[in-house]
Backbone as a chain_set.jsonl record, in Angstrom:
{"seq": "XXXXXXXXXXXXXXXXXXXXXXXXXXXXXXXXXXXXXXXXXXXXXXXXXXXXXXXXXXXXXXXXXXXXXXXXXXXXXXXXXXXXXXXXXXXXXXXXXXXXXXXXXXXXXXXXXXXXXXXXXXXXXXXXXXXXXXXXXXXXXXXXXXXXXXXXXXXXXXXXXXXXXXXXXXXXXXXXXXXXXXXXXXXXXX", "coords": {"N": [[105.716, 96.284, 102.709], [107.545, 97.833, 105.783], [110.676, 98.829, 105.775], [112.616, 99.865, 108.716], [114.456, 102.739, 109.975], [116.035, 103.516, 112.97], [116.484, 106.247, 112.88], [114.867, 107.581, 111.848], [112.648, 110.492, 112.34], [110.816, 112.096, 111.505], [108.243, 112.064, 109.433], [106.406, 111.895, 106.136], [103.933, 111.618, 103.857], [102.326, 111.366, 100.651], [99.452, 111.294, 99.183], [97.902, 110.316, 96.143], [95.811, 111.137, 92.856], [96.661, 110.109, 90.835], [98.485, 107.138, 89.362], [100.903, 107.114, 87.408], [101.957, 110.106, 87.906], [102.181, 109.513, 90.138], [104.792, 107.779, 90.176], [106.437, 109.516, 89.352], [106.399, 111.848, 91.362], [107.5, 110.278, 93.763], [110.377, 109.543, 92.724], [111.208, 112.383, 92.534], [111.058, 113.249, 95.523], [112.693, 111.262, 96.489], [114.785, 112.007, 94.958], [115.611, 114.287, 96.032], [116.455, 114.66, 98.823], [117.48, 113.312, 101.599], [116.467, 110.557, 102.41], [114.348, 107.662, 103.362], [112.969, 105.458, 102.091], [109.002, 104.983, 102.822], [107.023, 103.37, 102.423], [106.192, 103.002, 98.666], [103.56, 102.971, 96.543], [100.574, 101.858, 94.676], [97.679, 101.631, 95.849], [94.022, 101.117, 96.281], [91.635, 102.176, 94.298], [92.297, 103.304, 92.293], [95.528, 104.815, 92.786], [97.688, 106.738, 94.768], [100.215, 106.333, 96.985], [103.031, 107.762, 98.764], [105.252, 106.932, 101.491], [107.989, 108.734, 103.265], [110.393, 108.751, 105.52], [112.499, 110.233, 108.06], [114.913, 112.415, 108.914], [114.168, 115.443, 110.024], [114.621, 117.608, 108.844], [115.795, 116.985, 106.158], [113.313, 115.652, 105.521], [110.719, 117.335, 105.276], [112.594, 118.323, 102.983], [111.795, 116.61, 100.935], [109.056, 116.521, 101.359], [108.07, 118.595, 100.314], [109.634, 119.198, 97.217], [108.119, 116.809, 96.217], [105.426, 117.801, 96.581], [105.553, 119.737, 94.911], [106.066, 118.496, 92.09], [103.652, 117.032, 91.968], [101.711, 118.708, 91.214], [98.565, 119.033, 90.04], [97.728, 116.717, 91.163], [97.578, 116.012, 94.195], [95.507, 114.135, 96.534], [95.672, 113.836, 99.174], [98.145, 115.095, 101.313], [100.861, 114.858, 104.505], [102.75, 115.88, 106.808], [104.556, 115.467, 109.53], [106.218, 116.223, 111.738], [108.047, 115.281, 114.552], [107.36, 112.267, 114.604], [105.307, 109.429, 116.517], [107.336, 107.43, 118.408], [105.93, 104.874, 117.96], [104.492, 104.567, 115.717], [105.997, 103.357, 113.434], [106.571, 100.674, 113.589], [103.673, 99.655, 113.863], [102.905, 100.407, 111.249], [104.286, 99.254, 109.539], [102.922, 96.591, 110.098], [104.309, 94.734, 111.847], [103.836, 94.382, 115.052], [103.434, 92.36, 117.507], [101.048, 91.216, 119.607], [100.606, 90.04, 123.441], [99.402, 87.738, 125.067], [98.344, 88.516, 127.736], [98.546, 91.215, 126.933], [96.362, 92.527, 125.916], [93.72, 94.984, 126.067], [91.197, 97.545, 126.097], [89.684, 97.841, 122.882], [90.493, 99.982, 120.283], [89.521, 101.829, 117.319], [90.025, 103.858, 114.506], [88.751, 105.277, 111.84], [89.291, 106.266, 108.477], [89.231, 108.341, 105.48], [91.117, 108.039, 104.047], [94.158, 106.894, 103.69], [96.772, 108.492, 104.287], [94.996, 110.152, 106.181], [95.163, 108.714, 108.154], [97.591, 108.091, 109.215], [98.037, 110.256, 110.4], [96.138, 110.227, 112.296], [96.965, 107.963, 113.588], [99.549, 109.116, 114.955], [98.19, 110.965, 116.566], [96.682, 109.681, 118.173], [98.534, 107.809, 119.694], [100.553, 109.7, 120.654], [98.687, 111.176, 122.609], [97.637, 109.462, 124.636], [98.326, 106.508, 126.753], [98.483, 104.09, 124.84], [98.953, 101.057, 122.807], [99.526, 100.824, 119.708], [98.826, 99.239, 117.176], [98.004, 98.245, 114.445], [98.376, 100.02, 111.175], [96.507, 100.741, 108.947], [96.842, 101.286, 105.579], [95.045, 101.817, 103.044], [95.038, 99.49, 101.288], [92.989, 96.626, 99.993], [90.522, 98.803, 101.308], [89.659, 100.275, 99.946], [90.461, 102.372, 99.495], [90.778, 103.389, 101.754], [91.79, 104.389, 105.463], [93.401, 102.883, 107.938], [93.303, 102.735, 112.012], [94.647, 100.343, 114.707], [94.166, 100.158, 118.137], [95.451, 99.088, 121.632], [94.376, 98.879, 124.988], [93.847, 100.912, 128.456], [90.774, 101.347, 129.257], [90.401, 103.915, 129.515], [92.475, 105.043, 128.297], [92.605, 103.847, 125.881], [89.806, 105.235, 124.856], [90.767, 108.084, 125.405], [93.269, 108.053, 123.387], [91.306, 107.465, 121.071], [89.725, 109.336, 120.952], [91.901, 111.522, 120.537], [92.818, 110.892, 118.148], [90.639, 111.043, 116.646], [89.672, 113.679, 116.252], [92.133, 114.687, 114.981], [91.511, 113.619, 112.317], [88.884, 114.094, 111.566], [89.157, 117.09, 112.102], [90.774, 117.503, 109.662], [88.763, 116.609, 107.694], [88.096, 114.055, 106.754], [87.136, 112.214, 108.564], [85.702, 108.958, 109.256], [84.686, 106.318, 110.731], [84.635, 106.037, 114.474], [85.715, 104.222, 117.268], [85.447, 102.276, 120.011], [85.726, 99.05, 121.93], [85.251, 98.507, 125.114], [84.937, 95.73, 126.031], [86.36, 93.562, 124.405], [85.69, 90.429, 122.203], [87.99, 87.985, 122.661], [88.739, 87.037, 120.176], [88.983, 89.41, 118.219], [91.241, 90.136, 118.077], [93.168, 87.902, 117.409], [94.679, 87.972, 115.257], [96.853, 89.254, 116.112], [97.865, 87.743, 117.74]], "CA": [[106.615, 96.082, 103.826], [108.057, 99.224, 105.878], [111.754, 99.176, 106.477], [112.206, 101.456, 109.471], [115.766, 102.905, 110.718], [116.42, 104.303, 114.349], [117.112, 107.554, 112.842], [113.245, 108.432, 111.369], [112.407, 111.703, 113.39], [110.065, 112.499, 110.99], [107.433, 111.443, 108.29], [105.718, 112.807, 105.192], [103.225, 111.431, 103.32], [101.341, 112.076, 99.507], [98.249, 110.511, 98.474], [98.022, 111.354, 94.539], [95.415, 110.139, 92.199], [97.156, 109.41, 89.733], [99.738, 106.381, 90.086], [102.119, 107.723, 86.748], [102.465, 111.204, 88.488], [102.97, 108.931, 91.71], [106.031, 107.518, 90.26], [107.463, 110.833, 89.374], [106.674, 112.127, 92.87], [107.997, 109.238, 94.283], [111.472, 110.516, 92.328], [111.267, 113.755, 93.108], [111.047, 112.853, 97.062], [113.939, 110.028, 96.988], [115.78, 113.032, 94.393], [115.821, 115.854, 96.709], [117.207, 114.656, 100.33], [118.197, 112.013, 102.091], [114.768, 110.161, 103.441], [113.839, 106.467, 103.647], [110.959, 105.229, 101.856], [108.781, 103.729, 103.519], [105.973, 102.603, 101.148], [105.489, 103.617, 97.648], [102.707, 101.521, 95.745], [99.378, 101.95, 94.462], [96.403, 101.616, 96.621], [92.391, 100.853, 95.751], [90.626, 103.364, 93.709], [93.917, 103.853, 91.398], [95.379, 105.657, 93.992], [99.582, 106.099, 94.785], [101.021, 106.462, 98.444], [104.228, 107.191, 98.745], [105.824, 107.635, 102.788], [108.964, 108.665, 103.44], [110.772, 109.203, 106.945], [114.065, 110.562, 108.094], [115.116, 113.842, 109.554], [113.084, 116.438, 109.849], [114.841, 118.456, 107.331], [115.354, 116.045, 104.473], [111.484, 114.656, 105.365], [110.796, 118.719, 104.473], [112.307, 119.165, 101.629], [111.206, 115.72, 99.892], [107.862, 116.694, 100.899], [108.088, 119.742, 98.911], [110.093, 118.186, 96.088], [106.714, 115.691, 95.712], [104.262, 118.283, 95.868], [105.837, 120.179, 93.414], [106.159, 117.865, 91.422], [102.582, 116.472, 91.924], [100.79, 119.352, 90.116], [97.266, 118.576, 90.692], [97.184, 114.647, 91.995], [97.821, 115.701, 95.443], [94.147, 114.417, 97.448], [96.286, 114.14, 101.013], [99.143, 115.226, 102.198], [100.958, 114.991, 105.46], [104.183, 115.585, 107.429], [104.793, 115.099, 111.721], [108.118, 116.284, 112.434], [108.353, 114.639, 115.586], [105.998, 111.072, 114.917], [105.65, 109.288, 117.563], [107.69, 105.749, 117.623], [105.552, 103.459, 117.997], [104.014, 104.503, 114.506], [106.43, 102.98, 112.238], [105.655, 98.998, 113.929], [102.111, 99.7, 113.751], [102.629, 100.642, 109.764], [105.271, 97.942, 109.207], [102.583, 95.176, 110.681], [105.196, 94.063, 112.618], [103.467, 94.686, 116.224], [102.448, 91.059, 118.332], [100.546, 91.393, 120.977], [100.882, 89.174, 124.438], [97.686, 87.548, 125.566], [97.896, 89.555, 128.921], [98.356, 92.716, 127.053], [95.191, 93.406, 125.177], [92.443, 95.43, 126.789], [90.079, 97.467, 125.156], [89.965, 98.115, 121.132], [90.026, 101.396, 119.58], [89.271, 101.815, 116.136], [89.866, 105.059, 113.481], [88.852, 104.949, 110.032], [89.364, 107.469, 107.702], [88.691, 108.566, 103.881], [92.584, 108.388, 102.964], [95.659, 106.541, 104.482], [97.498, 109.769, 104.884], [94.643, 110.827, 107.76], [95.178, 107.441, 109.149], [98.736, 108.182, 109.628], [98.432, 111.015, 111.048], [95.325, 109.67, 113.674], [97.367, 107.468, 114.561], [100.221, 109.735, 115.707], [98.043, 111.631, 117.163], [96.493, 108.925, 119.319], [100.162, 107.345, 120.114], [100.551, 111.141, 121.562], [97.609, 111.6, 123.517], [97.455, 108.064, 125.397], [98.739, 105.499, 126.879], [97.761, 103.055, 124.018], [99.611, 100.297, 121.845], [99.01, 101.01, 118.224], [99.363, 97.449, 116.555], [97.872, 98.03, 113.119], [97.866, 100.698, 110.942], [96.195, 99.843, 107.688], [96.359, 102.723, 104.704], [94.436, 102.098, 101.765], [94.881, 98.103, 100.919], [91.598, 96.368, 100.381], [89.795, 99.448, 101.947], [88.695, 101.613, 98.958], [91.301, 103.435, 99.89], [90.556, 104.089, 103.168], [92.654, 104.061, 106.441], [92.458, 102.217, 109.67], [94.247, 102.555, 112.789], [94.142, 99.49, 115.693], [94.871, 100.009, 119.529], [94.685, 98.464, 122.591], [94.868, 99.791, 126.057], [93.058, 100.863, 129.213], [89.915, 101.601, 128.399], [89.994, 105.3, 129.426], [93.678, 105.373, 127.205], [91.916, 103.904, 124.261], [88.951, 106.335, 124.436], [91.456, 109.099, 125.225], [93.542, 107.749, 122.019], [90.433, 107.145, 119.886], [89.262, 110.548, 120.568], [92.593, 112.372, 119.724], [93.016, 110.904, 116.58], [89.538, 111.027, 115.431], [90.049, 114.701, 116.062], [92.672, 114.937, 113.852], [90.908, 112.648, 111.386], [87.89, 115.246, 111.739], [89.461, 118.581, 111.476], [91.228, 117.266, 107.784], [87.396, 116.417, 107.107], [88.833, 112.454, 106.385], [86.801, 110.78, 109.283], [84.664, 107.885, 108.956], [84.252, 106.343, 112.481], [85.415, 105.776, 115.505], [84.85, 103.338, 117.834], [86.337, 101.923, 121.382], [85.149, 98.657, 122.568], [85.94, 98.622, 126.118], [85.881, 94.639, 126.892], [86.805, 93.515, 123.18], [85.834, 89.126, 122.401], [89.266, 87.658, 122.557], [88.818, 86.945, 118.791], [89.555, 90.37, 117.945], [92.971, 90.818, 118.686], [93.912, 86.837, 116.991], [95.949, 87.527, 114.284], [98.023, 89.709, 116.573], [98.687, 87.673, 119.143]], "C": [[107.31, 97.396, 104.143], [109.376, 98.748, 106.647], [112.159, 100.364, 107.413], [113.755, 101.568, 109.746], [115.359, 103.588, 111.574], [116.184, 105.82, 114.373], [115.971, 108.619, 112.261], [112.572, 109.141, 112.692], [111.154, 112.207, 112.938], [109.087, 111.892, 109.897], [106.949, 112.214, 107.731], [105.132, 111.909, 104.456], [101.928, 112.221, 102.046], [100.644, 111.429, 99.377], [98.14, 111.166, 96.73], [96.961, 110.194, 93.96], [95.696, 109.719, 91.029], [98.892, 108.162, 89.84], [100.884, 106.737, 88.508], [102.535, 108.992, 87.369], [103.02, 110.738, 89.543], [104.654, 108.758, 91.899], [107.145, 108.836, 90.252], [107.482, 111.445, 90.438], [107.5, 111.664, 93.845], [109.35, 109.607, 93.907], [111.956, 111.373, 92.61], [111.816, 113.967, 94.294], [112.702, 112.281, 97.008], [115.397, 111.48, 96.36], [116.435, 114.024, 95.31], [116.516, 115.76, 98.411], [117.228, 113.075, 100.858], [117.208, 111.215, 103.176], [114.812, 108.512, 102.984], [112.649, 106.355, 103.512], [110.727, 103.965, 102.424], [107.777, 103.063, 103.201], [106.011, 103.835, 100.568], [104.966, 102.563, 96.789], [101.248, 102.513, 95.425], [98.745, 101.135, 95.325], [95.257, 101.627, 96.092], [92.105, 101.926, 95.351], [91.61, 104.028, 93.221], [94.252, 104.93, 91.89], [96.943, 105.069, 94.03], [99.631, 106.516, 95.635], [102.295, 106.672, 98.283], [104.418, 107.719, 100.374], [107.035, 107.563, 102.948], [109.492, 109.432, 104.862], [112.208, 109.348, 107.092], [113.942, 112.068, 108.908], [114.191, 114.796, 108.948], [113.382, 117.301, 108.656], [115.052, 117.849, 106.466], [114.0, 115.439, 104.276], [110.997, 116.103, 105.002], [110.978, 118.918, 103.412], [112.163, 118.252, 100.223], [110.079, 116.446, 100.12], [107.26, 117.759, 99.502], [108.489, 119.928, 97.648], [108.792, 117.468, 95.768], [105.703, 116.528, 95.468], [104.105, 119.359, 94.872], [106.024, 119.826, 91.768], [104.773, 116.72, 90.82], [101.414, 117.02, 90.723], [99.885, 119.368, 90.971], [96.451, 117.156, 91.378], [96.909, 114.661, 93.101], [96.454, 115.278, 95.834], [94.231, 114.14, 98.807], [97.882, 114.411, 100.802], [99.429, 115.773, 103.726], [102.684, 115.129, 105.983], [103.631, 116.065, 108.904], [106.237, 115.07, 111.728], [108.519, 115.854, 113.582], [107.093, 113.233, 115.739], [106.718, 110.085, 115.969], [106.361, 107.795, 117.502], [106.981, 104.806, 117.658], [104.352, 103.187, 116.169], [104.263, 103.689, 113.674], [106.297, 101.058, 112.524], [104.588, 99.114, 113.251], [102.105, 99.878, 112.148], [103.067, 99.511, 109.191], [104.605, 96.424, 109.395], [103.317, 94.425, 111.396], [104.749, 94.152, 114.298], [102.934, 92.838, 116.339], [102.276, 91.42, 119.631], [100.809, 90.046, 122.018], [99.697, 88.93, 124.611], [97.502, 88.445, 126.287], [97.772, 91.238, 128.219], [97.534, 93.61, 126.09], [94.265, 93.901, 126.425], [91.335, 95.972, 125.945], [90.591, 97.839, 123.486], [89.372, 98.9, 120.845], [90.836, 101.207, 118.501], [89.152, 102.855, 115.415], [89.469, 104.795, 112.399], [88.569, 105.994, 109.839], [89.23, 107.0, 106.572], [89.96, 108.18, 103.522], [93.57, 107.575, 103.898], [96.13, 107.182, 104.859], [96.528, 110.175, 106.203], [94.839, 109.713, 108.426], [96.637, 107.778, 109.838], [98.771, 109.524, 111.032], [96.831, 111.066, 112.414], [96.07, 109.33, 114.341], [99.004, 107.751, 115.544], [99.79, 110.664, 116.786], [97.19, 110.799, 118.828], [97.675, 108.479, 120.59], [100.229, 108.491, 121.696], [99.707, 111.343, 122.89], [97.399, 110.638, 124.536], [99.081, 107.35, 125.823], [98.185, 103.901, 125.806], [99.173, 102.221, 122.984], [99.123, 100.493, 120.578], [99.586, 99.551, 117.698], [98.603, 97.272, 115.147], [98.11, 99.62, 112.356], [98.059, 100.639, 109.13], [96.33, 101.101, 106.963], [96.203, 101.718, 103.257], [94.417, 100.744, 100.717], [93.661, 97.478, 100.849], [90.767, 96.761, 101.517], [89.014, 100.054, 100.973], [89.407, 102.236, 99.579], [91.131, 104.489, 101.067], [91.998, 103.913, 103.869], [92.203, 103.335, 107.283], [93.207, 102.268, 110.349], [93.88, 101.273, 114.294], [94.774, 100.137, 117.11], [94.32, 99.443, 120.787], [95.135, 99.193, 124.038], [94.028, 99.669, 127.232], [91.965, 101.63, 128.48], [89.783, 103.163, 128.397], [91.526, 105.634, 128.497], [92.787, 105.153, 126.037], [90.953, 104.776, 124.309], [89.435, 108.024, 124.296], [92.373, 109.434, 124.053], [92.642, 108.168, 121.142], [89.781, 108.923, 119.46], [90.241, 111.724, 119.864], [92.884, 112.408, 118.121], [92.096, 111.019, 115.75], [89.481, 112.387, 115.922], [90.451, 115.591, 115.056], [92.233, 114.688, 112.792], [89.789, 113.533, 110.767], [88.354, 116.43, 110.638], [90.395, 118.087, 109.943], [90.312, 116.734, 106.969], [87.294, 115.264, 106.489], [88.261, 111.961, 107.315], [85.853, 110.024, 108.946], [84.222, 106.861, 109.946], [85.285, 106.084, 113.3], [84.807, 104.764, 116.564], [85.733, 102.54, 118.605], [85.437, 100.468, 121.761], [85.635, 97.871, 123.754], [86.041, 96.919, 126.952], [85.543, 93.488, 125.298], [86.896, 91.648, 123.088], [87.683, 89.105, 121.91], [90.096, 87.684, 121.105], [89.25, 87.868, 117.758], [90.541, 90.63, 117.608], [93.545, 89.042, 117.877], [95.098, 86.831, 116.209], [96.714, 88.246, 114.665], [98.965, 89.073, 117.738], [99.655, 86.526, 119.109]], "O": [[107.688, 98.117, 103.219], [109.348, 98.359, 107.815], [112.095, 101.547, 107.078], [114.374, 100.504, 109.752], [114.412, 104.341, 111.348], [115.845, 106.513, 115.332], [116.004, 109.847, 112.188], [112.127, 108.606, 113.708], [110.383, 112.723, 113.747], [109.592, 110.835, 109.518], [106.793, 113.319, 108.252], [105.964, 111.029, 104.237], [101.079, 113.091, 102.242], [101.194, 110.329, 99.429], [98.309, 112.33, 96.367], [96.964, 108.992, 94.223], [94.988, 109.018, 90.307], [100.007, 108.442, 90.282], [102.022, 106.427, 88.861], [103.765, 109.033, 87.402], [104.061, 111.19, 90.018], [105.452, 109.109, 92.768], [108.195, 109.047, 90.859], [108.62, 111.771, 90.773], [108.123, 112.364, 94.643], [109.844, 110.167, 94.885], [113.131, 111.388, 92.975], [112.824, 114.661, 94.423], [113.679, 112.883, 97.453], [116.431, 111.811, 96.94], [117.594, 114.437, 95.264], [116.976, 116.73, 99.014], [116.965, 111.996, 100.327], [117.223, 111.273, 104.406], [115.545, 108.323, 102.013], [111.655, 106.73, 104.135], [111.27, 102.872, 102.582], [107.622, 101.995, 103.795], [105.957, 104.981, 101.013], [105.569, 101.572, 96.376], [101.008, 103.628, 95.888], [99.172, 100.008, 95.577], [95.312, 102.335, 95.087], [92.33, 102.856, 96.126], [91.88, 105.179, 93.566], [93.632, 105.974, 91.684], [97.429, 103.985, 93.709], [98.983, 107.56, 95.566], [102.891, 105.81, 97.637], [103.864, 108.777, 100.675], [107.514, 106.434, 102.841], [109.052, 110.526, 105.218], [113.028, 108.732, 106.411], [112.926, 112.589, 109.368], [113.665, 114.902, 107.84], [112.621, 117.622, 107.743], [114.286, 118.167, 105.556], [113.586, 114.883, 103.259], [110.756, 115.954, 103.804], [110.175, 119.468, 102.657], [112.277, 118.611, 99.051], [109.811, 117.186, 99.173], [106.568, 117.736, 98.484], [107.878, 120.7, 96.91], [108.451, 117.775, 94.625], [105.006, 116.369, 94.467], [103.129, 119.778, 94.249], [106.092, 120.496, 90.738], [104.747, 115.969, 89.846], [100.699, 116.454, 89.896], [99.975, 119.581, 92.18], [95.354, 116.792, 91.802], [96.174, 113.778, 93.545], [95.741, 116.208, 95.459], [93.27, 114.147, 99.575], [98.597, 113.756, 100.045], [98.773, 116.667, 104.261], [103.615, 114.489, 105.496], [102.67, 116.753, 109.249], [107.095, 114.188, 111.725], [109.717, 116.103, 113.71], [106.227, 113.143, 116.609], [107.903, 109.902, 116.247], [105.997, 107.014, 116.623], [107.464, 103.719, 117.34], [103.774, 102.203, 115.708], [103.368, 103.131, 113.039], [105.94, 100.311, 111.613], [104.504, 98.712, 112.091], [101.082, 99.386, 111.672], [102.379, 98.825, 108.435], [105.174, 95.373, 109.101], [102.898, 93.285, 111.598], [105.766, 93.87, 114.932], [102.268, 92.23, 115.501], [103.061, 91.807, 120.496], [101.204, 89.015, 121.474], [98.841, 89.78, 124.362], [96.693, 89.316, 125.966], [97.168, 92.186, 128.721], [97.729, 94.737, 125.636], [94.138, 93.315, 127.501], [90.63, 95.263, 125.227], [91.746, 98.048, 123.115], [88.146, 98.993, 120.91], [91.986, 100.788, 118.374], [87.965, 103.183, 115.437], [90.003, 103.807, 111.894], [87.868, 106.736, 110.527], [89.119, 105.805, 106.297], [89.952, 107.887, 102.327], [93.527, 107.924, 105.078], [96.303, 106.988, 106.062], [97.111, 110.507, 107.234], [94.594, 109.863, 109.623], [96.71, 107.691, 111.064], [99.329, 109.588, 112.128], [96.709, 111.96, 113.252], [96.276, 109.811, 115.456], [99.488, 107.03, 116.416], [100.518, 111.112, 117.671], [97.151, 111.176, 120.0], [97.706, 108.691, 121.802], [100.089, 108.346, 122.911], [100.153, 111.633, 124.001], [96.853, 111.138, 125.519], [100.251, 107.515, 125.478], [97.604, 102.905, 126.238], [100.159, 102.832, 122.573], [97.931, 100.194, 120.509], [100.677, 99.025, 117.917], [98.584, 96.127, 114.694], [97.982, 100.525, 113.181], [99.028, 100.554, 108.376], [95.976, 102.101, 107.586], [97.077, 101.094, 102.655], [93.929, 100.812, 99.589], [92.997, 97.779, 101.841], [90.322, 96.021, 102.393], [87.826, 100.328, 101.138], [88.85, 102.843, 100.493], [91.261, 105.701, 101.241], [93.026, 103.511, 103.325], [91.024, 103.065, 107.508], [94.277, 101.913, 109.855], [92.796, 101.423, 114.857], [95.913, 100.601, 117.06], [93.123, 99.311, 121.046], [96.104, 99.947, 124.131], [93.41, 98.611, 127.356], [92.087, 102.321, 127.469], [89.18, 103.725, 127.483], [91.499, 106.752, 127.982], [92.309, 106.05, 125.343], [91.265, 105.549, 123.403], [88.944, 108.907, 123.594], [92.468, 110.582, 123.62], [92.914, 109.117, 120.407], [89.517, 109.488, 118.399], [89.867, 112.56, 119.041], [93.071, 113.287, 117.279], [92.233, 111.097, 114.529], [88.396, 112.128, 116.444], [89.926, 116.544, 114.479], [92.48, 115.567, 111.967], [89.762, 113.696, 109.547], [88.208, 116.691, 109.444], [90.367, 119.036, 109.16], [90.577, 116.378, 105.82], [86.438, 115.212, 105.605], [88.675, 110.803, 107.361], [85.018, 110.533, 108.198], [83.029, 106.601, 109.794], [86.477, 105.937, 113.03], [83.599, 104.547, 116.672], [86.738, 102.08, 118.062], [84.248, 100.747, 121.921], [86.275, 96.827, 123.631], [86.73, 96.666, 127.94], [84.556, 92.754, 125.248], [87.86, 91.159, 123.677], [88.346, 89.841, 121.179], [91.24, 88.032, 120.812], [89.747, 87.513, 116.689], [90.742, 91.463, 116.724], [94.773, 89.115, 117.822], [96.111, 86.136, 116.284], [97.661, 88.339, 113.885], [99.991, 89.406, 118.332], [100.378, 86.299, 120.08]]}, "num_chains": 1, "name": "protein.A"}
């Protein structure tokens, strides 16, 4: 579950494979500035997440607090000093959709939760698109996934920015828009 406040400007995210170094990261982070976690847990393929959001400068200098503290666990990290809002719904599962306001469905998947996060800021960014899931690393194999819905040239304009990003951090695994999406799709959001 992601408690979000008003006041998250920023996000940072570790992937570590080890979940005892996690916890001490996880420490480290909450130790060093004044941030809001927003998941820390183990993930598939004994695997620790932790995200924490808040001002840009305390989401800074946890990050750096964690990966100093990581050693060698780190296998993602991420920070977005300006993410975009509609991220922290979309992480939180808290997004319902309206019947009228699905269109088409674009789809990211990535190697890691952390590139998911940061797809799906970068989609958010680039479009006009609703982000209404964004899965990291729960019965995936520790993958990511990001959901959106939109016009169909937003979601392909979405799907492509974030599988971009997803790309260039060498974390993608597909992508995929489908521009008139069975209703069935979209159920457990609506």
């Amino acid at each position: 579950m992601v408690n979000v406040v008003s006041n998250n400007r920023a996000i940072a995210a570790v992937e570590l494979s080890s979940v005892g170094v996690g916890y001490e990261v996880e420490d480290a982070m909450l130790k060093s500035a004044s941030v809001q976690l927003l998941i820390a847990r183990t993930i598939c393929s004994g695997k620790y997440l932790i995200i924490v959001g808040g001002l840009v400068s305390d989401v800074q200098a946890a990050l750096q607090a964690g990966l100093e503290a990581a050693r060698d666990s780190v296998i993602d990290q991420l920070l977005i000093p300006n993410v975009h809002e509609s991220v922290f719904p979309a992480l939180g599962q808290s997004v319902v959709l309206d019947q009228g306001h699905t269109g088409a469905l674009g789809v990211i998947e990535t190697f890691s939760g952390t590139a998911a996060l940061a797809a799906a800021d970068a989609a958010a960014k680039a479009a006009r698109v609703t982000l209404f899931r964004i899965h990291v690393a729960m019965a995936l194999g520790g993958k990511g996934l990001v959901l959106m819905t939109g016009s169909v040239a937003d979601v392909r304009a979405g799907v492509n920015a974030g599988a971009a990003e997803a790309r260039e951090r060498g974390l993608l695994v597909s992508e995929v828009v489908i521009p008139r999406p069975a209703p069935e799709l979209f159920a457990d959001y609506l």
